[in-house]
C-alpha positions as CSV (number, residue, x, y, z in Angstrom):
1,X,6.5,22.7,12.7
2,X,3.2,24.0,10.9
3,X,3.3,24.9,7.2
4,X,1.2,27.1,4.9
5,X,2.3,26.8,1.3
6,X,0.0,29.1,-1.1
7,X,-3.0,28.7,1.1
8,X,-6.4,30.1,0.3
9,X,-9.8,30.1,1.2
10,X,-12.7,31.7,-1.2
11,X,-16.0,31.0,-0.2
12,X,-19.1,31.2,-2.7
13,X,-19.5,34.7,-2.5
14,X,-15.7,35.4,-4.2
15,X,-14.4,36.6,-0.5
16,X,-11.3,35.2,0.2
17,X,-10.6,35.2,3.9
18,X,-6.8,33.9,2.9
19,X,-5.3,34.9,0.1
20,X,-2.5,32.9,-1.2
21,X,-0.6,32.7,2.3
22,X,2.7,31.4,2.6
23,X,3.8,30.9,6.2
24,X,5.9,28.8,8.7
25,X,4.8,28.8,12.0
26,X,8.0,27.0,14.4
27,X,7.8,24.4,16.6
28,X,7.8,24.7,20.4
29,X,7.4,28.5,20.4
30,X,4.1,30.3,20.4
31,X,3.1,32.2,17.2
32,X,0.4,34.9,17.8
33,X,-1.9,35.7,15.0
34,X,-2.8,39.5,15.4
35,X,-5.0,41.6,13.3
36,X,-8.5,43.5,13.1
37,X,-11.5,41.9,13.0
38,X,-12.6,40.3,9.8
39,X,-9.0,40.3,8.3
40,X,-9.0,36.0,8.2
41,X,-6.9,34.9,11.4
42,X,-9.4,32.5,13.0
43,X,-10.1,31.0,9.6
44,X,-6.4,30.9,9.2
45,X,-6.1,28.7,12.7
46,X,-9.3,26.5,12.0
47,X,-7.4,25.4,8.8
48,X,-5.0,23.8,11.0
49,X,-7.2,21.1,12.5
50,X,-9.1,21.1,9.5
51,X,-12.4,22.5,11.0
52,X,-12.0,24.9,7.8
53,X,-10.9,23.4,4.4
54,X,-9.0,25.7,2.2
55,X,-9.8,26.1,-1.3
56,X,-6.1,25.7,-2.8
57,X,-2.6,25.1,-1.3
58,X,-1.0,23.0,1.1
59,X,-0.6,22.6,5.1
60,X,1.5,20.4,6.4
61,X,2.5,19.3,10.1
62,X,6.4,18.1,10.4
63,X,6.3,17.7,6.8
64,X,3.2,16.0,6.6
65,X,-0.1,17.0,4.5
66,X,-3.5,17.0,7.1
67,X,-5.4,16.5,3.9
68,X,-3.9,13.0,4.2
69,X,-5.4,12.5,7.9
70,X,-8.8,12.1,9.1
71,X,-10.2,15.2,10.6
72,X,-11.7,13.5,13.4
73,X,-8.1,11.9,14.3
74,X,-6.2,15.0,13.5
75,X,-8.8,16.9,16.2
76,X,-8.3,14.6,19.0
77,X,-4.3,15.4,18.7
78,X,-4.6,19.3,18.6
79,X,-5.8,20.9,21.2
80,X,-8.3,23.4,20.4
81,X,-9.1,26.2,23.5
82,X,-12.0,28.9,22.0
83,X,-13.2,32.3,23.5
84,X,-16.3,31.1,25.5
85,X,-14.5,28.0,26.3
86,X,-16.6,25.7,24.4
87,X,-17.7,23.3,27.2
88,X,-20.0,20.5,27.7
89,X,-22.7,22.1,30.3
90,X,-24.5,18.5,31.0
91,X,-20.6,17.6,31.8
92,X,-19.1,17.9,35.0
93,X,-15.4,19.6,34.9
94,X,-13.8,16.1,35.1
95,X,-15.5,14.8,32.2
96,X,-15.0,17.6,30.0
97,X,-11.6,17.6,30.9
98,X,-11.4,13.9,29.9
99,X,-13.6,14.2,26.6
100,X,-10.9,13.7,24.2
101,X,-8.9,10.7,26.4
102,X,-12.1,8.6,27.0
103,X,-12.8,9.0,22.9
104,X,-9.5,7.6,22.6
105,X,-10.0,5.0,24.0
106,X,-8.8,5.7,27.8
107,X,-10.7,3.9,31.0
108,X,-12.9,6.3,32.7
109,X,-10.9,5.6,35.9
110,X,-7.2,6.5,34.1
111,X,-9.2,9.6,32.4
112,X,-10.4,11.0,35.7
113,X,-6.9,10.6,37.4
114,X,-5.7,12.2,34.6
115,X,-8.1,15.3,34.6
116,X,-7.5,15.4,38.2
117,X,-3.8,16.4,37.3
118,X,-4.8,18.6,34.6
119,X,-6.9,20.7,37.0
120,X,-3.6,21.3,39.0
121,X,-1.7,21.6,36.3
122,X,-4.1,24.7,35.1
123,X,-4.2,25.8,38.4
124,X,-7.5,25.1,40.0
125,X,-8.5,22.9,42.8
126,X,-9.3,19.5,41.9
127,X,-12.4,19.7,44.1
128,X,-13.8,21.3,41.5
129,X,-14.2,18.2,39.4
130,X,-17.5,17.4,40.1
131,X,-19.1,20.5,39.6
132,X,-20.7,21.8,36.2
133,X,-19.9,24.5,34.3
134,X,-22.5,27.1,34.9
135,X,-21.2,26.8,38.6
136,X,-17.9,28.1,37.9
137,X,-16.5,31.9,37.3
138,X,-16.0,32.9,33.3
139,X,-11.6,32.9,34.6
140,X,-12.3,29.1,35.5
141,X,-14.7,28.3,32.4
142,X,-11.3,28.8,30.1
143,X,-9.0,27.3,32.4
144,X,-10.9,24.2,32.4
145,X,-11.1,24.8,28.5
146,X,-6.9,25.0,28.7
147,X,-7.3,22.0,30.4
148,X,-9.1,19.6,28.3
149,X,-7.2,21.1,25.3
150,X,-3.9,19.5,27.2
151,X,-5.6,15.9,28.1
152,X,-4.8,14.4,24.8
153,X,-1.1,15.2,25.9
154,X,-1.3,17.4,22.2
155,X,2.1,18.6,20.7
156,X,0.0,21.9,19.3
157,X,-2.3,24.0,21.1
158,X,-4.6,26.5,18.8
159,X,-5.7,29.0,20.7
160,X,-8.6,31.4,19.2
161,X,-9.0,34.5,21.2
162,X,-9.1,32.6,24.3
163,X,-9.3,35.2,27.0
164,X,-11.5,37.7,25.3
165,X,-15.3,37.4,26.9
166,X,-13.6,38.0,30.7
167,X,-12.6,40.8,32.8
168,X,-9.0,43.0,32.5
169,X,-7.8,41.2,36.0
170,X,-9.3,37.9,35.1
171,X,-7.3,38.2,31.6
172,X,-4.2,39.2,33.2
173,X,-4.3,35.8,35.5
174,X,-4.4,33.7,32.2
175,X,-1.8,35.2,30.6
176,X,0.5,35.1,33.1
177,X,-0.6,31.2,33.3
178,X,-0.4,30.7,29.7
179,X,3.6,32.3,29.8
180,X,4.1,29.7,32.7
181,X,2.3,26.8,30.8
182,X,4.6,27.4,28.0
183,X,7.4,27.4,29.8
184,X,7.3,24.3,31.6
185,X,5.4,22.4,28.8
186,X,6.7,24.1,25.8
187,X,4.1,23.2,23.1
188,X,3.5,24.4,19.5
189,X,0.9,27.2,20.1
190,X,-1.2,28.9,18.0
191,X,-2.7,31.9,19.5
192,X,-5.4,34.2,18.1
193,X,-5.9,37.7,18.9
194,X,-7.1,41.4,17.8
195,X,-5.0,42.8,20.9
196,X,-1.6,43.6,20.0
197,X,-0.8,43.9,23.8
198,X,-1.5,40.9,23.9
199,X,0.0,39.5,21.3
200,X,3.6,41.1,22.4
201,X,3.1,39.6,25.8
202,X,2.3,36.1,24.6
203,X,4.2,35.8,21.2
204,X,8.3,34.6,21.0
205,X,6.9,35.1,17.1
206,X,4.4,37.5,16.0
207,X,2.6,37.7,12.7
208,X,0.8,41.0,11.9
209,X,-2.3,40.0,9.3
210,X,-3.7,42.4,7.2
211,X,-7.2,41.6,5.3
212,X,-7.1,38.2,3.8
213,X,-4.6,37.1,6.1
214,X,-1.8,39.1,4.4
215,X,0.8,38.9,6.7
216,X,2.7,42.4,6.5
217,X,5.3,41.5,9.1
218,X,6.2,39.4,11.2
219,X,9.2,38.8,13.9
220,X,9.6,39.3,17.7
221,X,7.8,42.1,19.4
222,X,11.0,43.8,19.8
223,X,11.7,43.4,16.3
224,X,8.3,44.9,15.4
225,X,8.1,47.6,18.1
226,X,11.9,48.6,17.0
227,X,10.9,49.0,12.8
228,X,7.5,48.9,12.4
229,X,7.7,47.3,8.2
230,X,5.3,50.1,7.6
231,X,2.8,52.7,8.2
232,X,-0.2,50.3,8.7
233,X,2.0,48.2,11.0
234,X,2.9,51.6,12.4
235,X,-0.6,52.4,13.1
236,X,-2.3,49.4,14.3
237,X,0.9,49.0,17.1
238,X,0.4,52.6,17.8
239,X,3.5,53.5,17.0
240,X,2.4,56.6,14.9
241,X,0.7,58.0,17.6
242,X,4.2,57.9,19.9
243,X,2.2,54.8,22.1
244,X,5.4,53.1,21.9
245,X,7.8,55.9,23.3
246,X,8.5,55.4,26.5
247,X,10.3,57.9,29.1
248,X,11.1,58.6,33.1
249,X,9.1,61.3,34.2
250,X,10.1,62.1,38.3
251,X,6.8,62.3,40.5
252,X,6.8,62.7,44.0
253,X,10.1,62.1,44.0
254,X,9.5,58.7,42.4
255,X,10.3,57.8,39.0
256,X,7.4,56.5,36.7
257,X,7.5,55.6,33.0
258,X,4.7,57.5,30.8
259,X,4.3,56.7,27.0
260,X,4.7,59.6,23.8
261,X,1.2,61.2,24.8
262,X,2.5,61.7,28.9
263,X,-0.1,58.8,30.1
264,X,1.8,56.7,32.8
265,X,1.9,53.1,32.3
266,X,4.0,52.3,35.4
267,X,6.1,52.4,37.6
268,X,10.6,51.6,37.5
269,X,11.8,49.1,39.4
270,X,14.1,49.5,41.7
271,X,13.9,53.3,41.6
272,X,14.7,55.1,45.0
């Protein structure tokens, strides 16, 4: 379990990309960080491995403060996936995927075998391993990322925006891999996004940041799509604009589901 108590961070200027945030993020579930652009969320998730230090408060990990870790050893225990993927391109796949173990202190041999696994595990082919990674698609770039942020065998996962420099079908594939990762490896993960789609396909919790990384609700996405806590919750879920209301509209003679404004956004199963 991951705990902010009174957190902020000013920087010189006076900004204060947290503000005095008080928040409990539970273990083995993924938390989703949503919110627009500039309101404090990746700062927010950097603070965790300490790649950001806040100005005041207290985070602790199971009840322990990281200001009483090394950086460097806190690091090589979370796992850390960023949007571009963030890897090594003078390192094969293999060896970025065994970055972390080999600083540890694992045999190259043991590291590979390992990153061979890892590469199944994310769902690509291990004959990939040797190649670098301006050979690979942008969809395998971050899967190799997920990858190396897993070889340390981490208990949390931060995840910041992830998925958010490919393609709508490529984008769709992770997700779906990131729900099935979860659910056979159930981590602590902390996932970053500005897509609120997103965020209520990926999230068992959900926190809704305003600027300064004022949470102003938080819950399941059923909980939040059922009583928006106000109108800027209201708005930024679409809510106010009926994106939310859902009805059976017959077509053809087939029944498709279309939101408040009559767009269709599928189809119901089973339906004859």
């Amino acid at each position: 379990m991951i705990e902010f108590s009174h957190v902020t961070k000013r920087y010189p200027d006076g900004t204060a990309a947290v503000d005095d945030l008080s928040l409990t993020v539970p273990a083995h579930r993924t938390t989703v960080l949503v919110g627009s652009s500039g309101c404090g969320k990746t700062t927010l998730l950097r603070m965790i491995n300490r790649m950001v230090e806040p100005t005041s408060g207290r985070i602790t990990i199971d009840g322990a403060d990281i200001a009483d870790r090394s950086p460097v050893e806190l690091r090589r225990r979370i796992g850390y996936v960023m949007q571009n993927g963030g890897l090594l391109p003078h390192r094969t796949v293999a060896e970025n995927v065994a970055t972390v173990p080999r600083l540890n202190g694992v045999g190259r041999r043991e590291a590979r075998t390992r990153a061979l696994e890892l590469l199944e595990v994310v769902g690509l082919d291990p004959a990939l391993a040797d190649r670098y990674p301006a050979q690979l698609s942008g969809g395998q770039q971050q899967r190799v990322g997920v990858a190396r942020a897993l070889a340390a065998e981490p208990r949390i996962l931060l995840m910041d925006e992830p998925f958010g420099a490919v393609d709508p079908i490529v984008r769709a594939e992770l997700q779906r891999e990131v729900l099935r990762l979860q659910r056979e490896l159930r981590k602590t993960v902390v996932f970053v996004t500005h897509d609120v789609d997103e965020a209520f396909l990926l999230g068992d919790h959900v926190v809704v940041l305003a600027k300064g990384a004022r949470p102003v609700q938080q819950g399941t996405p059923a909980e939040i799509i059922a009583q928006p806590a106000d109108e800027f919750v209201a708005a930024f879920i679409g809510a106010d604009r009926g994106r939310r209301e859902l009805r059976i509209r017959r077509t053809g003679g087939a029944a498709v589901v279309v939101d408040g404004e009559g767009r269709t956004v599928g189809t119901l199963a089973g339906d004859g």
